[in-house]
C-alpha positions in Angstrom: 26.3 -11.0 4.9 22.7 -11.1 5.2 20.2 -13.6 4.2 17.1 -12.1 3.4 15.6 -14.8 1.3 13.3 -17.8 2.4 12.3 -20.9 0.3 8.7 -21.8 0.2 7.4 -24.3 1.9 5.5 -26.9 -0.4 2.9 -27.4 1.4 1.9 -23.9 2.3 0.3 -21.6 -0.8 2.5 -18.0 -1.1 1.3 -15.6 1.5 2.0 -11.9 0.8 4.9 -11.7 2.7 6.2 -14.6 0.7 5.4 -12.9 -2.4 7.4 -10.0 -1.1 10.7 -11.9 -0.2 10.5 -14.5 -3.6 12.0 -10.9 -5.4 14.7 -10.4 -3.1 18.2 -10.8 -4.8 18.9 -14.4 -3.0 18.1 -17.8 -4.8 14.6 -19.0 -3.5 14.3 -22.8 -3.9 11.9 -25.1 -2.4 12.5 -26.7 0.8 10.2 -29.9 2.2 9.9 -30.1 5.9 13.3 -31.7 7.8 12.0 -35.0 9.6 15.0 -36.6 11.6 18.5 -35.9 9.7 17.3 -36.5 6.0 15.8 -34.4 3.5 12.4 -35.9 2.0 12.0 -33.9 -1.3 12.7 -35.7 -4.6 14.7 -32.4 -6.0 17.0 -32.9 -3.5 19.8 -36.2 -3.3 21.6 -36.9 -0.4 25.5 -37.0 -1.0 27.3 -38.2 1.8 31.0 -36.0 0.6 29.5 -33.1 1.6 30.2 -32.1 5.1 27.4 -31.9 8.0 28.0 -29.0 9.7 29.5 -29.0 13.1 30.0 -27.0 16.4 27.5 -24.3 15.5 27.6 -20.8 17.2 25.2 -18.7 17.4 26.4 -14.9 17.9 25.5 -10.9 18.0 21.6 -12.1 18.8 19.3 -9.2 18.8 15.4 -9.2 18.5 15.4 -9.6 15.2 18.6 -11.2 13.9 21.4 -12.9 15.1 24.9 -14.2 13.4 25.9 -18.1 12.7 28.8 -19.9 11.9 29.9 -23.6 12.1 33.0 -25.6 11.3 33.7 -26.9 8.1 35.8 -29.5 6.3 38.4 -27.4 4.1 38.9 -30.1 1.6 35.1 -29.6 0.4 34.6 -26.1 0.8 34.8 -24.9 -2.5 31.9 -27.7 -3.7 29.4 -25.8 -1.5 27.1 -23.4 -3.2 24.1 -22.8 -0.4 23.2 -23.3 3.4 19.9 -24.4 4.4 18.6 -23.2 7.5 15.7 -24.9 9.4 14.4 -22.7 11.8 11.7 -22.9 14.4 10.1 -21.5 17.4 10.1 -23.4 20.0 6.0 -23.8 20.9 5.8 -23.4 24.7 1.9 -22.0 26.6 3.6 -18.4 26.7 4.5 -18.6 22.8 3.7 -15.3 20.1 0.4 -16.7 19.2 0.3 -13.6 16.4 3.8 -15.0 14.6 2.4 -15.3 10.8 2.0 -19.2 10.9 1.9 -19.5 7.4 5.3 -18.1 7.0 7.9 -21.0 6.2 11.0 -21.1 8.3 13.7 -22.9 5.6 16.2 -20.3 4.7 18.5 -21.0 1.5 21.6 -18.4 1.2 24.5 -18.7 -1.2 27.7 -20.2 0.6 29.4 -17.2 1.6 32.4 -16.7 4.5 31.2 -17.2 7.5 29.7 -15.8 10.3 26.2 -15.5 8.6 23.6 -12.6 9.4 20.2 -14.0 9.3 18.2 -11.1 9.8 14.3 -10.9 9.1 11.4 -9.5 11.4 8.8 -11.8 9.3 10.0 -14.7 10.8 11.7 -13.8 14.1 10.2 -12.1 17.3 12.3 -10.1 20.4 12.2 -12.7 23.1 11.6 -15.7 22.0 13.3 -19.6 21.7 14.0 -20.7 18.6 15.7 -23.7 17.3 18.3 -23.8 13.9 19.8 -26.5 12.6 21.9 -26.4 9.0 22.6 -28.1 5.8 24.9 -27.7 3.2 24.2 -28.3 0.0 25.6 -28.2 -3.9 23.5 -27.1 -6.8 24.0 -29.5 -9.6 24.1 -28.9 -13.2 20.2 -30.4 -13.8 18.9 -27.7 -10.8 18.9 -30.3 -8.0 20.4 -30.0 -5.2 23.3 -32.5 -3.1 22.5 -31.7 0.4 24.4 -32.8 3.7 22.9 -34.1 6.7 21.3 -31.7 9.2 23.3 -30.5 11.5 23.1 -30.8 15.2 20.0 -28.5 16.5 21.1 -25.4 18.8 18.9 -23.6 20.5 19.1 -19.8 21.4 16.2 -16.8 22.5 16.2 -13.5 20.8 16.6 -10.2 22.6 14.7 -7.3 23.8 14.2 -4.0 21.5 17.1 -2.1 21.6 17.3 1.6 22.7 16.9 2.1 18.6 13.8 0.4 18.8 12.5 2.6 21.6 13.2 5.9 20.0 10.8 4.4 17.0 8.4 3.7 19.4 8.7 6.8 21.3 8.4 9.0 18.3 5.4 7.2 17.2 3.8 7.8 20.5 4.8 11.3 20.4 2.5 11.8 17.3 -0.9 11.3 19.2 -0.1 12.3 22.7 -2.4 15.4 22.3 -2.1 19.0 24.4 -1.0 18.6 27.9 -3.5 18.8 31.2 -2.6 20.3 34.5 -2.4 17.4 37.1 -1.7 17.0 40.9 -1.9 13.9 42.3 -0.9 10.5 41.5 -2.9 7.5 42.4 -3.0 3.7 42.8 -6.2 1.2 42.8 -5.8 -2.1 44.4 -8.6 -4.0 46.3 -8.8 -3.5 50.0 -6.8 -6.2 51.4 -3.8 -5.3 49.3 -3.3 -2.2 51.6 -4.5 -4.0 54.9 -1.0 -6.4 54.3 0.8 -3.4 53.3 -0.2 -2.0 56.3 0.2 -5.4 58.4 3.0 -7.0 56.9 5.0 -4.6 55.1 5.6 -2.1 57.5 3.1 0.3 55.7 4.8 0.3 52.3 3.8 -0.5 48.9 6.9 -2.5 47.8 7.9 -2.7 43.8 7.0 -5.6 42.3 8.5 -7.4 38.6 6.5 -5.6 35.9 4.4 -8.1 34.1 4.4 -8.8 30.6 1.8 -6.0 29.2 2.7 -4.1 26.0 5.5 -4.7 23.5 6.5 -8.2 23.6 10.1 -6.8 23.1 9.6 -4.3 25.7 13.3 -4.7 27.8 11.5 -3.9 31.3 8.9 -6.5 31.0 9.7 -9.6 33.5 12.5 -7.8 34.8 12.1 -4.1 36.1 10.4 -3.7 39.6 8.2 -0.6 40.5 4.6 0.7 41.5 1.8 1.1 39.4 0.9 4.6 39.2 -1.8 7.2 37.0 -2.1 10.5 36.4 -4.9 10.8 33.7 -7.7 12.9 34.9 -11.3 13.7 33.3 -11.3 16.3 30.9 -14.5 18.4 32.5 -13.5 18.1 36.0 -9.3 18.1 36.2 -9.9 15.5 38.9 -9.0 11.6 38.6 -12.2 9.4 37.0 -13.9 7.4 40.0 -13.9 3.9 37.8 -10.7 2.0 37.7 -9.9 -1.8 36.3 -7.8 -2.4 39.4 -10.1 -2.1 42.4 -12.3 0.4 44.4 -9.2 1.4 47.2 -7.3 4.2 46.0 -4.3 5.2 46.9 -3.6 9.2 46.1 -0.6 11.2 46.9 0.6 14.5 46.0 2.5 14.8 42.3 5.7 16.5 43.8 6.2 13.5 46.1 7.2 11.0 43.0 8.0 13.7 40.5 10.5 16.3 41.4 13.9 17.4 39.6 15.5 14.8 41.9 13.6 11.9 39.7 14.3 11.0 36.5 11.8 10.0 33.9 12.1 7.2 31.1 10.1 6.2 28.2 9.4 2.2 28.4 6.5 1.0 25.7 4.2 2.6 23.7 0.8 0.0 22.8 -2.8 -0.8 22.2 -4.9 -4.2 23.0 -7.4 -4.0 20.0 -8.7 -1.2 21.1 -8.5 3.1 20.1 -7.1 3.5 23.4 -3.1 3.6 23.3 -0.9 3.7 26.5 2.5 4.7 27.0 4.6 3.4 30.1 6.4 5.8 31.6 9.5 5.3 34.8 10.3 7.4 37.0 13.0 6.9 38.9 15.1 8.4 42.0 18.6 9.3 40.8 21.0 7.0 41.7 18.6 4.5 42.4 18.5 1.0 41.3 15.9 1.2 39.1 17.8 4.1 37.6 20.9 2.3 37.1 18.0 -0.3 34.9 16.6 2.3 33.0 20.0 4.0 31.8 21.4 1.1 30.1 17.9 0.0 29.0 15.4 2.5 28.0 15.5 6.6 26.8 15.3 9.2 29.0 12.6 12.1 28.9 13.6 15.9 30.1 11.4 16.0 32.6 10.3 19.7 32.0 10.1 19.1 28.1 8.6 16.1 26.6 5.0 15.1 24.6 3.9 12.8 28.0 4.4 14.0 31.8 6.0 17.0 32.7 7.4 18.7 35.6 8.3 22.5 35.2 8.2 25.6 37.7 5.7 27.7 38.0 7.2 31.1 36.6 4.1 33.1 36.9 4.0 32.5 40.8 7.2 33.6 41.6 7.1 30.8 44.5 9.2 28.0 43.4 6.1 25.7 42.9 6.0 23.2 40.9 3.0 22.6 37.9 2.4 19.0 36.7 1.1 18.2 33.6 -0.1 14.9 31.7 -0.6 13.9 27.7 -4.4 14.2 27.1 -5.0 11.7 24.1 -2.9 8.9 25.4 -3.7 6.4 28.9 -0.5 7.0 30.8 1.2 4.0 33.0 3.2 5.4 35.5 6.1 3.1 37.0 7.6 4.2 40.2 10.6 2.5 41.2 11.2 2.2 45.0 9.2 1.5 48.1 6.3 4.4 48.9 5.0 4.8 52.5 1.0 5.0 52.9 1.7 7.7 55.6 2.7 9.6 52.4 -0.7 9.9 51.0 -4.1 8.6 51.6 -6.3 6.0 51.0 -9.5 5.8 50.4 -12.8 4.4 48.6 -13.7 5.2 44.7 -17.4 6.3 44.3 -17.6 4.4 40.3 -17.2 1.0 39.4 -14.1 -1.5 39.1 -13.9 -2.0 35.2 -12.4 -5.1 34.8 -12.4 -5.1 31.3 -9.8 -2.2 31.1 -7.1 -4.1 33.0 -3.9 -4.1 31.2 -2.5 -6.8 33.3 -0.7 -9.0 31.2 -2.1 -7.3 28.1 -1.0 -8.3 24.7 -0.2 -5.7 22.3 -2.0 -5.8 18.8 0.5 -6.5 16.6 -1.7 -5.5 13.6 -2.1 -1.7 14.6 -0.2 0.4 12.3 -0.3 3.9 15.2 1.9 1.7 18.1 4.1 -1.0 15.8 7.6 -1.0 14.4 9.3 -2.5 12.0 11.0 -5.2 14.2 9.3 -8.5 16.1 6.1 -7.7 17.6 
């Protein structure tokens, strides 16, 4: 069963997501803040018969629910009209500074068998720790309530968006991705010295590296998928790639067919904004049979690579040749994630003639969780 319903916190005036979940079906009480084992609100009267609960699992997590369940006393079962849940995040330097903090955290639900769905994107965000600890409690004739002790705390960390999740995002994206452009080259900016130690110490490869945490913070390749940095975007009036870039002034350029060929398969991994009208999509391509493939199957949604709203690889029928055409979303910044090793001897290197534009770096970019084109229903 699901617990939609939150109490209010007395301290806190009704925000207008509070407003929303006081109509919900559930009981709403209010609940004072849990110091130590005991609850401090007058309403409420310890009684020491009902049972603390004990040996609390914590089950079926995703990023925006999960399923709980404790042991109980038989005996005193059928005296128990609610749970209270206290639940927190866990406040750490990397924490979801966007979570709505005036959003109270106590959860009331009528006793019902157990294991408990608590499911609510409001108050819970994909990939993060959280704390819970429980009460039980008997609603007495007058309206007060006879509450346990708290529980034990248990801690647990929510999950990555599902595949669900991405198809949201990815038809969301799909809406302002704009006509396709002819393309033919993929490139890479980095600062000089980055390819002098590819050169000098890597045997004259770029080498994958873990994907930072830019984009959706639920985003399942985030801290965990390797690749290379790649773009494909090029300037409306001259087809060609712009000469700025937010990543340095050596650039990298190979030929398209190199990295996207039907040997490669292509994923969609994040669709997002930073406060900004730009929106990017991250794209993967990966070799079949690959690694990184293997990743992206069980994680993300896989593109046709010759019919899709973002990068497209298709033969050239007019030709006759076999050649391949290329061809990139216009209205959308495209972040291209290659997944294995690339030899320099592949491409070439050379100097930009613009500027390095810091101040478009989407290194460790946070996604606006307020922007109604790039969001979902679920945990920012």
């Amino acid at each position: 069963m699901e617990v939609p319903n939150l109490g209010h916190n007395l301290t806190s005036p009704m925000s207008p997501c509070e407003g929303m979940i006081k109509n919900l079906s559930l009981d709403a009480i209010q609940l004072c803040e849990r110091e130590g084992n005991k609850s401090q609100d007058s309403g409420i009267v310890e009684m020491e018969e009902l049972p603390v609960p004990q040996n609390i699992k914590i089950s079926n997590i995703t990023c925006d629910s999960f399923k709980i369940c404790w042991d109980m006393e038989p005996r005193v079962k059928e005296r128990i009209t609610h749970y209270f849940i206290d639940l927190n995040k866990k406040e750490n330097k990397n924490s979801n500074k966007f979570k709505h903090k005036d959003v109270p955290t106590k959860l009331v639900a009528k006793a019902v068998p157990l294991p408990m769905t608590v499911r609510g994107h409001w108050f819970l965000s994909p990939r993060t720790e959280y704390t819970v600890a429980v009460q039980t409690a008997s609603k007495q004739s007058d309206g007060d309530y006879a509450v346990s002790e708290w529980s034990e705390i248990i801690d647990f960390t929510t999950a990555d968006y599902s595949t669900v999740h991405l198809t949201q995002l990815l038809e969301k994206a799909e809406v302002i991705a704009g006509r396709m452009l002819r393309f033919s080259v993929f490139y890479r900016n980095q600062n000089k010295e980055y390819f002098d130690q590819a050169r000098e110490v890597h045997g004259n490869h770029m080498l994958p590296a873990v994907k930072d945490n830019s984009g959706s913070h639920g985003s399942p390749i985030s801290g965990k998928l390797k690749g290379l940095y790649f773009s494909c975007n090029t300037e409306f009036n001259t087809g060609k790639p712009p000469q700025d870039s937010p990543y340095g002034r050596t650039r990298f350029e190979i030929q398209a067919e190199t990295l996207f060929n039907p040997k490669t398969n292509l994923y969609f991994g994040d669709f997002y904004c930073m406060y900004t009208a730009y929106h990017y999509v991250i794209l993967v391509l990966a070799p079949q049979g690959s690694p990184g493939d293997d990743f992206c199957k069980a994680k993300l949604q896989a593109l046709d690579i010759t019919n899709n709203h973002f990068l497209t690889c298709t033969v050239d029928e007019e030709a006759g040749d076999g050649a391949l055409v290329f061809r990139h979303a216009q209205d959308v910044i495209l972040e291209v994630i290659y997944t294995e090793p690339v030899d320099l001897v592949l491409g070439t290197v050379a100097e930009i003639s613009g500027h390095q534009l810091m101040s478009l770096s989407t290194v460790n970019a946070k996604k606006d969780p307020s922007c109604k084109t790039c969001n979902i229903s679920v945990g920012r």
